[in-house]
C-alpha positions as CSV (number, residue, x, y, z in Angstrom):
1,X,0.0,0.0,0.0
2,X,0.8,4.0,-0.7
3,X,0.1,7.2,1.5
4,X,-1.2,8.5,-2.1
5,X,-4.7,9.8,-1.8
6,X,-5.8,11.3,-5.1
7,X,-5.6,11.6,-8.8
8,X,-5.0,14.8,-10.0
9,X,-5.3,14.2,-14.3
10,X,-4.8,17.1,-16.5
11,X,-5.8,17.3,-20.1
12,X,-5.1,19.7,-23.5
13,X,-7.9,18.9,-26.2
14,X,-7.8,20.5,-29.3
15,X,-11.1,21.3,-31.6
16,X,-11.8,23.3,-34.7
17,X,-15.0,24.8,-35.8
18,X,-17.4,23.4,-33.2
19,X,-20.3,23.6,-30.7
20,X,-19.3,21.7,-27.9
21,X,-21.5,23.2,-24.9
22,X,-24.1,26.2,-25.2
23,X,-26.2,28.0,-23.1
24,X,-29.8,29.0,-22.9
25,X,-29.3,31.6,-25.8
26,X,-27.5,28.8,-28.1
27,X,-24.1,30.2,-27.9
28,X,-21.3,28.5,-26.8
29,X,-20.6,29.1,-23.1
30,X,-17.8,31.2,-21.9
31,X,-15.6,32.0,-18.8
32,X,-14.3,35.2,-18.1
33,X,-10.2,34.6,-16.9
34,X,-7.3,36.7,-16.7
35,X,-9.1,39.7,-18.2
36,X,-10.1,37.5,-21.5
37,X,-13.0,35.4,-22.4
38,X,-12.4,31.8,-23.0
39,X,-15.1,29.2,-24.3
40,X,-15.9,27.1,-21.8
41,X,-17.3,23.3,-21.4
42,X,-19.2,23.1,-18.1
43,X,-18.3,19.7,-15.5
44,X,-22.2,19.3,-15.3
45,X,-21.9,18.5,-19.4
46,X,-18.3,16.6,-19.6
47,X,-19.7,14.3,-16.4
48,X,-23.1,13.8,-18.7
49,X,-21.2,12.2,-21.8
50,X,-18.8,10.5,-19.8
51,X,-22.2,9.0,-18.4
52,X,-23.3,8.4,-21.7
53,X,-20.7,7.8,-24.3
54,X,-23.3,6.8,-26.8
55,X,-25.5,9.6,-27.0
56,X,-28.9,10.6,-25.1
57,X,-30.9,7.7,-23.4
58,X,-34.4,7.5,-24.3
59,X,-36.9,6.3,-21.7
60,X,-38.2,3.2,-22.0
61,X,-35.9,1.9,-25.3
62,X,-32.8,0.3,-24.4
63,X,-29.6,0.6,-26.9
64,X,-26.5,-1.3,-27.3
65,X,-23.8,0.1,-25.6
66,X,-20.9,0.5,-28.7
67,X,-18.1,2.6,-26.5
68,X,-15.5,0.1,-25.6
69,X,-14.7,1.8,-22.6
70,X,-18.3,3.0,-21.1
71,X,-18.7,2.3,-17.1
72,X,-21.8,0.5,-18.3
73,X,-19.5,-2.2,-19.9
74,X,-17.8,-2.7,-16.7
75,X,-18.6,-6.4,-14.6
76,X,-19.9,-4.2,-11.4
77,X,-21.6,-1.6,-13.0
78,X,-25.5,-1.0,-11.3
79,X,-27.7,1.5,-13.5
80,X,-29.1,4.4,-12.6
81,X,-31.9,7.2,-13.4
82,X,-32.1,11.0,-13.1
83,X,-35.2,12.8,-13.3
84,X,-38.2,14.8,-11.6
85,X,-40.3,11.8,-12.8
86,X,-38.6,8.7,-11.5
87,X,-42.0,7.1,-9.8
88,X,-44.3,8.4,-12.3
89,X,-41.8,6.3,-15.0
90,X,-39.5,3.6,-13.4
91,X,-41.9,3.1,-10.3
92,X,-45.7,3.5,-11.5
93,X,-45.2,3.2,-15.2
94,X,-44.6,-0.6,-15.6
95,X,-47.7,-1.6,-13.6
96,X,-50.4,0.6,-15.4
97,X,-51.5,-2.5,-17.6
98,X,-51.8,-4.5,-14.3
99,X,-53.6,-2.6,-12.1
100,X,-56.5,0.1,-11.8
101,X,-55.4,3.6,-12.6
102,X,-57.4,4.9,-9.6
103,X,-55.4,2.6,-7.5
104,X,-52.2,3.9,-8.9
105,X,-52.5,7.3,-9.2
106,X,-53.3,6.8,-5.3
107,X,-49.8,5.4,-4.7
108,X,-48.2,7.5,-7.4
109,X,-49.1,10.6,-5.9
110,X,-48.1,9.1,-2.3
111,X,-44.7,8.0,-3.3
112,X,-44.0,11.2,-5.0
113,X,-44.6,12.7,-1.3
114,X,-42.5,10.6,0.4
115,X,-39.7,10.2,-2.2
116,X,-39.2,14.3,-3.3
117,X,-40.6,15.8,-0.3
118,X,-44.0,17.8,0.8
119,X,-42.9,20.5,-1.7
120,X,-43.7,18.1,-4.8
121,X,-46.9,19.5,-5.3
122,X,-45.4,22.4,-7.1
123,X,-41.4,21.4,-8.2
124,X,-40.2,18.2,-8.4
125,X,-36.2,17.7,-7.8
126,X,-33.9,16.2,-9.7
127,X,-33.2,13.2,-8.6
128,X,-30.8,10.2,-8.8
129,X,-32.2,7.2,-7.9
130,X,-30.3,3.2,-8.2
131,X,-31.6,0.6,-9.5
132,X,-31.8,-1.2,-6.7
133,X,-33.7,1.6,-4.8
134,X,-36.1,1.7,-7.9
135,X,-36.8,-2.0,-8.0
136,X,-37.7,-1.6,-4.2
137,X,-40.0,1.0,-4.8
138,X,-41.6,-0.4,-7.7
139,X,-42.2,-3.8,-6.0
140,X,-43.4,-1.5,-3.0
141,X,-45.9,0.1,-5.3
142,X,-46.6,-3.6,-6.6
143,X,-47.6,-5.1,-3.5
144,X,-49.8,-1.8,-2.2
145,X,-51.9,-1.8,-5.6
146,X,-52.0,-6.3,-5.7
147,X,-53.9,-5.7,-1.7
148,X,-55.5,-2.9,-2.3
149,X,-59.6,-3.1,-2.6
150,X,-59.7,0.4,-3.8
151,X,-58.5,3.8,-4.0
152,X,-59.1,4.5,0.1
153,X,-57.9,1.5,0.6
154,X,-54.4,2.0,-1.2
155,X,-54.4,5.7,0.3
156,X,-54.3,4.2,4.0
157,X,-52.0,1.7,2.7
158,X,-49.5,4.0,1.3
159,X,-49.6,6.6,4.7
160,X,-48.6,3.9,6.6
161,X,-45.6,2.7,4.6
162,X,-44.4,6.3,4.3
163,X,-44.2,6.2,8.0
164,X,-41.5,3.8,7.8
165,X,-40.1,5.2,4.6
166,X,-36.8,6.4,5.4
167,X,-36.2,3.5,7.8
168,X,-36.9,0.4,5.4
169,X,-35.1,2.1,2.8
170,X,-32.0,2.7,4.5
171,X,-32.2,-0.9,5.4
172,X,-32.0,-1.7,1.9
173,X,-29.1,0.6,1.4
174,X,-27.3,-0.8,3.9
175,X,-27.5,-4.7,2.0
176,X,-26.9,-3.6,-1.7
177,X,-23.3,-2.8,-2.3
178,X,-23.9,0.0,-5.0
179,X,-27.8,1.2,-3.8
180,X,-27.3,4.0,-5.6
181,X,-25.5,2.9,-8.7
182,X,-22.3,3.2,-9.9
183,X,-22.9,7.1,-11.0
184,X,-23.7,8.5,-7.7
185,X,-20.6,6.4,-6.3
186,X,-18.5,8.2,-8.9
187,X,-20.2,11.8,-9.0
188,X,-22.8,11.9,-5.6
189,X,-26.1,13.1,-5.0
190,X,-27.9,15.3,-3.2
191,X,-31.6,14.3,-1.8
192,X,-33.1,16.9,0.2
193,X,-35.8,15.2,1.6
194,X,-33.7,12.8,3.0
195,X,-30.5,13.6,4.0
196,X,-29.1,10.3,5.3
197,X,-29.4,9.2,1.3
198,X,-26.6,12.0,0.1
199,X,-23.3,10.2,-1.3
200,X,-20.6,12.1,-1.4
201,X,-18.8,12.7,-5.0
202,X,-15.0,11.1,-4.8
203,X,-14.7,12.5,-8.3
204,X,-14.1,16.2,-8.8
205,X,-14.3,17.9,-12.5
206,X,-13.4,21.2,-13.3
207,X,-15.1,23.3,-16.1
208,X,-12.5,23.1,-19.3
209,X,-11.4,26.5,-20.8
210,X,-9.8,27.5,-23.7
211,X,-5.9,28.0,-22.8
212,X,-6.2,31.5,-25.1
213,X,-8.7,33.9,-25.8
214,X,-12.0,32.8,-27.3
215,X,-11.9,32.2,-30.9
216,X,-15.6,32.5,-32.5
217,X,-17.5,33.0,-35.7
218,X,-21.1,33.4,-36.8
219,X,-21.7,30.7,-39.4
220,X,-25.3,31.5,-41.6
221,X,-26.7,28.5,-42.8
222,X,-29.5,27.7,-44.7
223,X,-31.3,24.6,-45.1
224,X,-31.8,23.5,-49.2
225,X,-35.0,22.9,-50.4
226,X,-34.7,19.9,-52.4
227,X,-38.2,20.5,-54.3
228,X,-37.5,24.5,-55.3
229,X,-38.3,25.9,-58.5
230,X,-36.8,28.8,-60.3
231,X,-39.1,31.1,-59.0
232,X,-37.8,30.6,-55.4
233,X,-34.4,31.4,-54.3
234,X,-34.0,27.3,-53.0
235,X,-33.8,27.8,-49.6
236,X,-36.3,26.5,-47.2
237,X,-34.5,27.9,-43.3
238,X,-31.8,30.9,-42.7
239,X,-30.3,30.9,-39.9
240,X,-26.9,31.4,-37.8
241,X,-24.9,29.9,-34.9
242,X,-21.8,30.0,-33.3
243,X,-19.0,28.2,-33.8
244,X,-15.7,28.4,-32.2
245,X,-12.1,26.6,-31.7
246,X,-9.5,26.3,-29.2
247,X,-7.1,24.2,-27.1
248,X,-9.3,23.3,-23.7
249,X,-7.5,22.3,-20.6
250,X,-9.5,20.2,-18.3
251,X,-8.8,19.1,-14.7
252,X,-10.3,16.3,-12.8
253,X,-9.4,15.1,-9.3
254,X,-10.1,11.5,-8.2
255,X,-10.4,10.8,-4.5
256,X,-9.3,7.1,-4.4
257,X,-10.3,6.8,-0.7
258,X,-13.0,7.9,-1.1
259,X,-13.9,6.2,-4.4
260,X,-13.0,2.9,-2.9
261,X,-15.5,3.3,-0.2
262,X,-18.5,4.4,-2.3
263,X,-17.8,1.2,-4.3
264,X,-18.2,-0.8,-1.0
265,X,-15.2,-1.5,-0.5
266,X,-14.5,-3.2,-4.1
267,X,-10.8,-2.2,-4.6
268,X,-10.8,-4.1,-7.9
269,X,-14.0,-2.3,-9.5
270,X,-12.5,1.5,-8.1
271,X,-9.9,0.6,-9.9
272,X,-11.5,-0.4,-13.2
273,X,-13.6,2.7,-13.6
274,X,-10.4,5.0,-12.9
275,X,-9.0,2.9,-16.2
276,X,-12.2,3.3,-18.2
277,X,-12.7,6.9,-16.8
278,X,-9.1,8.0,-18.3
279,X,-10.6,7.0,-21.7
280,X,-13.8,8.5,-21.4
281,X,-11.8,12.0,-20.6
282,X,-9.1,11.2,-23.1
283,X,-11.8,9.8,-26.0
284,X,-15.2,10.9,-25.5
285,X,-15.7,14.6,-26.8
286,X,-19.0,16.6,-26.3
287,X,-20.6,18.4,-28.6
288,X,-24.0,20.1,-29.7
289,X,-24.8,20.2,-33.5
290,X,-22.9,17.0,-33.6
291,X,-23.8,16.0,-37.2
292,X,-22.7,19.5,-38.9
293,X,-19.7,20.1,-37.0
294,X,-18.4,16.3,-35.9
295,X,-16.8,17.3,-33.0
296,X,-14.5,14.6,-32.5
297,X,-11.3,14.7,-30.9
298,X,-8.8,13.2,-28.1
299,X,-6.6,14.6,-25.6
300,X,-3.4,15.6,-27.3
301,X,-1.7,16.1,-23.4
302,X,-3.1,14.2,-20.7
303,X,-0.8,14.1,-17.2
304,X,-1.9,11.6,-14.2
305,X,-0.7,12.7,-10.7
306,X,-0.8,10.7,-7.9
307,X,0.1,12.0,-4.7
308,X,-0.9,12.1,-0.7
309,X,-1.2,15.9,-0.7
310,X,-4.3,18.6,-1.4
311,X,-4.5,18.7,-4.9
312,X,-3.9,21.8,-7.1
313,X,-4.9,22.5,-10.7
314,X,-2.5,23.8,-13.1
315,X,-5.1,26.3,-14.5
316,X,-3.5,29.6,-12.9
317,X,-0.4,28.9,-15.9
318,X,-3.4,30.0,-18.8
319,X,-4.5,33.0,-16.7
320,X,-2.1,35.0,-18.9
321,X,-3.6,33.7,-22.5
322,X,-1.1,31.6,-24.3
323,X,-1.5,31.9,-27.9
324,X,-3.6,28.7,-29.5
325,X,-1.0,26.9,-30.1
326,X,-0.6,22.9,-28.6
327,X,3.6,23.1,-28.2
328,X,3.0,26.5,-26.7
329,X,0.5,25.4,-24.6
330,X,2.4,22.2,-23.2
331,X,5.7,24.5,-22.7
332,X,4.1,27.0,-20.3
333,X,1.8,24.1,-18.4
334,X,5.4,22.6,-17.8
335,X,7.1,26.0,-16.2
336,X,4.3,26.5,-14.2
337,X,4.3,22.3,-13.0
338,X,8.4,23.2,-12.4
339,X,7.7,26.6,-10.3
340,X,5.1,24.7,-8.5
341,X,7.7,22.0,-7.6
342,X,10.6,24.3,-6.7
343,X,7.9,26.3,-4.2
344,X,6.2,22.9,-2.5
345,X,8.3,20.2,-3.6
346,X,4.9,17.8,-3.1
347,X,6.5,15.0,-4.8
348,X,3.5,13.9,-6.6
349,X,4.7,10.7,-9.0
350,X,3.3,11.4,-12.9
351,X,2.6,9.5,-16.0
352,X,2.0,11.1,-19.1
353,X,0.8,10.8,-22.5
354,X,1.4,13.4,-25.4
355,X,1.0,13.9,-29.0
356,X,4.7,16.3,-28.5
357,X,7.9,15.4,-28.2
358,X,8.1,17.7,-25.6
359,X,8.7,16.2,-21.6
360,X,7.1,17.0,-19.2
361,X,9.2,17.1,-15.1
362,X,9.5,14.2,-13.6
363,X,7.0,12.0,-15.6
364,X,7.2,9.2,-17.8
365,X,5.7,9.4,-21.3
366,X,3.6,6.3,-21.6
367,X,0.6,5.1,-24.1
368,X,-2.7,5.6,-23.6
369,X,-3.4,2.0,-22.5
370,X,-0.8,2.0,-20.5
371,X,-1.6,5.1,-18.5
372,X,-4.7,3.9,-18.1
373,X,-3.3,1.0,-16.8
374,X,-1.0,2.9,-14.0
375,X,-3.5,5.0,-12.5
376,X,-5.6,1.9,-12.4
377,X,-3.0,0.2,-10.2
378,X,-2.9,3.8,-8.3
379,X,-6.3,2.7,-6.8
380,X,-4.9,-0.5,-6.3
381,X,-2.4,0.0,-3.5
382,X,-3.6,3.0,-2.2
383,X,-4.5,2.8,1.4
């Protein structure tokens, strides 16, 4: 075993032309830093397609999982769902052809007090909910509806199980090893209406910014229409979006403790999603407008730290805009990695991969599987 405590893995990713995260205007997001604006992917959307390297789920429809490298295609994984309708879906939803919908909507609207709070009436939260929490629930609802003669009868039913809500169900947390599934092991959750179900997120992710002052274009479009005559001018939709480029560095910081323990205790399966997790950061790019732009790209730097002391991004070396170029970008991540060395002399041990020639202090240059490999085995005999 090691005193080391977390990963500290820092990336460069280059893209041209793109729309990798907007906001609620449809331009691309941006971070003010140093006196310049960057463009900006936020955590919340890296964390999502890290989630799902395949694209959006669809409720109800299940599709193959194609990523190689997804935590979906690991041996321990345990799903997951997040929404504001998680009983009216994965709770209520697959007993509506068994059961009367007077009955239901009884214990639907009961559940959804008890599981989102006495405030759901107006707002439902978000929530993240296991599978095994949801299979609980649903074969809660199951049993209430199977006994009950009619609606009052479910109603009384349903008040007294939500007296022992919180009690049961931490019963059943405490006898599944992942109760939550793997996500909220690896990211958290926050559940305000019952505080004993929060989990802690051992994984940390940064919002990636450009390394240099945004670059960004309007591009006008129009969509063709194929069936235009020569009285028309053959165009069916104007319109205009922003697209942009850049170098982003990202920054992600992986508590192995603490990732260990949200995984029960599995050393083996922390260790396996820190390998597939290096790929999903290194492979898995973001991006709206995906079929015009194809915003496809993988990390041309990534550096894995592994170390017993409070981590520390490498961010402050871009708050004086480099200019967007890679080799100048990697030179002045590496004077600020030396200056922070000289100063703290931490003594974190590195790995790195790069699409440079350039080295990096102290670090070995190593492949991407074998990176992946090392900071797997970082989990491994940590303590």
């Amino acid at each position: 075993m090691t005193d080391s405590c977390f990963l500290q893995i820092h990336t460069l990713h280059s893209y041209p032309g793109v729309l990798l995260n907007r906001d609620d205007t449809g331009q691309a997001k941006c971070l003010p830093y140093g006196g310049v604006l960057r463009t900006r992917i936020s955590s919340q959307c890296l964390k999502w397609h890290w989630r799902y390297p395949d694209g959006s789920p669809v409720a109800g429809i299940k599709t193959p999982v194609r990523e190689k490298h997804a935590l979906q295609k690991l041996a321990g994984f345990v799903d997951s769902k997040r929404s504001r309708a998680l009983v009216k879906h994965e709770v209520i939803g697959p007993l509506r052809a068994n059961f009367p919908d007077d009955i239901l909507d009884v214990i639907e609207n009961g559940f959804d007090h008890v599981i989102y709070g006495e405030s759901s009436d107006r707002v439902h939260q978000t929530l993240l909910f296991g599978r095994p929490e949801l299979d609980w629930l649903r074969q809660k609802a199951e049993s209430i509806a199977g006994n009950a003669a009619n609606a009052e009868d479910a109603e009384v039913t349903v008040k007294s199980w939500a007296a022992q809500y919180k009690q049961n169900i931490e019963a059943l947390r405490a006898s599944e090893a992942l109760p939550g599934g793997l996500v909220a092991a690896l990211f958290g959750r926050m559940v305000t209406s019952d505080l004993k179900a929060n989990i802690e997120a051992p994984i940390y992710v940064a919002h990636s910014f450009t390394v240099h002052a945004a670059e960004t274009e309007v591009d006008f479009f129009i969509a063709a229409d194929d069936l235009a005559n020569d009285q028309s001018a053959g165009a069916d939709h104007l319109g205009n979006t922003e697209l942009t480029s850049g170098i982003y560095y990202g920054y992600v910081v992986v508590d192995m403790p603490g990732l260990v323990a949200n995984c029960n205790r599995d050393r083996t399966l922390a260790a396996e999603v820190v390998n597939n997790l290096l790929y999903l950061i290194a492979e898995v790019s973001p991006g709206a407008k995906i079929g015009s732009t194809a915003p496809f790209s993988r990390s041309a730097l990534m550096l894995v730290e592994s170390g017993d002391r409070q981590p520390r991004s490498l961010a402050a070396a871009f708050r004086k805009p480099v200019e967007p170029d890679f080799e100048q970008a990697i030179s002045t991540l590496k004077e600020h990695l030396r200056a922070l060395d000289r100063v703290y002399e931490t003594g974190e041990k590195r790995r790195h991969l790069s699409l440079s020639q350039s080295s990096l202090p102290l670090s070995r240059h190593l492949s991407m599987k074998n990176l992946a490999a090392w900071a797997a085995n970082q989990v491994r005999v940590s303590k």
